[in-house]
LOTI-49862 format. One record per residue (C-alpha): z, y negated, x negated; residue in one letter. Coordinates in steps of 0.05 Angstrom, whole numbers, plus 5000, padded with zeros to 4 digits. Layout:
BEGIN
ZYXA;...
This chain:
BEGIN
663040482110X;661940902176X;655740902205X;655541512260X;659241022315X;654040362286X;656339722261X;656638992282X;655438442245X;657537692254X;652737092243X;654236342232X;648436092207X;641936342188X;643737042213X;644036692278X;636836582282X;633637082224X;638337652227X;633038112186X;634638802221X;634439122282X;640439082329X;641039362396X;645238772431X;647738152412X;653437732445X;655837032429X;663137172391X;669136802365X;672436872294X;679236622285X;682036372224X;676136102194X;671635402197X;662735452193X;662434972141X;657434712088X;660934962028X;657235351980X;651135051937X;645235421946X;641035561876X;636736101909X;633836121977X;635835311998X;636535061925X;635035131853X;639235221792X;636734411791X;637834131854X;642234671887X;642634611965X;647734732011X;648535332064X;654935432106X;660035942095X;666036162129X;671535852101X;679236102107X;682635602153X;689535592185X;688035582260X;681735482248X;675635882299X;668235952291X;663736132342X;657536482321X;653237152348X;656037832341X;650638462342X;652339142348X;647339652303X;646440292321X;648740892293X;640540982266X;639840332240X;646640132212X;645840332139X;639440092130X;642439422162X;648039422112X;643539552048X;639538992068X;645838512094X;648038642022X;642038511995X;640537852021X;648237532031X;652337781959X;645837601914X;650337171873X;656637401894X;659136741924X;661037181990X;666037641997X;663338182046X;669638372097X;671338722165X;674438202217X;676338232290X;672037792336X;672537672406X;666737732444X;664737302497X;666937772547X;674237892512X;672938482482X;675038512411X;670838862354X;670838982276X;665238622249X;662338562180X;663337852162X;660737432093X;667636952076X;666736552024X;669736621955X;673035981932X;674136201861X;666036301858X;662535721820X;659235601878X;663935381921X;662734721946X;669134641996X;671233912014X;664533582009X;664832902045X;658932912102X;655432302064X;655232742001X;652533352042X;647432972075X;644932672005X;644233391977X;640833702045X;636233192052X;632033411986X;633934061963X;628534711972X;629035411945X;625335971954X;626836102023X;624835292045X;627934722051X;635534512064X;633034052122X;629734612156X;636535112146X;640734532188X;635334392234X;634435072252X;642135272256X;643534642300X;638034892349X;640435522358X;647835352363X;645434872419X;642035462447X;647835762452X;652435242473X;656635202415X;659534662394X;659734472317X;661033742312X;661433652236X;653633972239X;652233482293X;653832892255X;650833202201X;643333162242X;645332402256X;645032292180X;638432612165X;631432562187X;628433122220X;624133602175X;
């Protein structure tokens, strides 16, 4: 990876509201070909090995677009981004780290490091009905807090943004608030 020009970075979820390193701008963005979804269970930071959670991943879809926020790391802070990017998003390998073009809100169009999920990973958790989602969200906690709290807080700041997710919408309908 090049660092001397900087890097950005796409978030989805929880990058959207803990990105974790410094970043000189950010920009709301759009990724084609792939759906925000709640597809990987989560047995470390929103789940255990007992009563994994579930955290959204980007998952390969035909025609499919998710908006999220793109930042752009400076050349001084990119590597120390990356380590730590790699650090906190492959711990189990269920991510496939990738470059992809996104379209930023103004139309210009960047190479971002993305986090796609990997279907063949024991993980995966692709095709979930929303009832079965909620049921698992509702109680699961890992180390990093509870699954309530992950949804909650990545609803809020999609809203923020004006995104519209409307599978995590309905999602909040099923579930009390945390």
């Amino acid at each position: 990876m090049q660092y001397e020009n900087g890097i950005w970075v796409f978030g989805y979820g929880s990058l959207i509201w803990n990105p974790g390193f410094e970043y000189e701008a950010q920009h709301r963005a759009t990724l084609h070909g792939f759906a925000r979804t709640f597809c990987l269970w989560s047995i470390h930071y929103r789940g255990t090995e007992q009563q994994p959670g579930l955290v959204l991943g980007l998952d390969p879809v035909q025609g499919g677009q998710c908006e999220g926020v793109a930042y752009f790391v400076g050349a001084e802070d990119a590597k120390k981004a990356h380590i730590y990017l790699r650090e906190r998003e492959l711990v189990s390998y269920a991510y496939h780290e990738c470059l992809e073009e996104l379209q930023l809100e103004n139309g210009q169009i960047v190479q971002a490091i993305c986090y796609v999920v990997d279907k063949e990973n024991s993980q995966y958790a692709g095709g979930l009905s929303l009832d079965k989602q909620a049921h698992v969200i509702k109680s699961a906690k890992g180390t990093r807090g509870e699954n309530l709290e992950y949804l909650h807080n990545t609803a809020a700041h999609l809203e923020a943004l004006g995104v519209s997710d409307p599978d995590m919408f309905k999602l909040l309908k099923l579930l009390p608030r945390p």
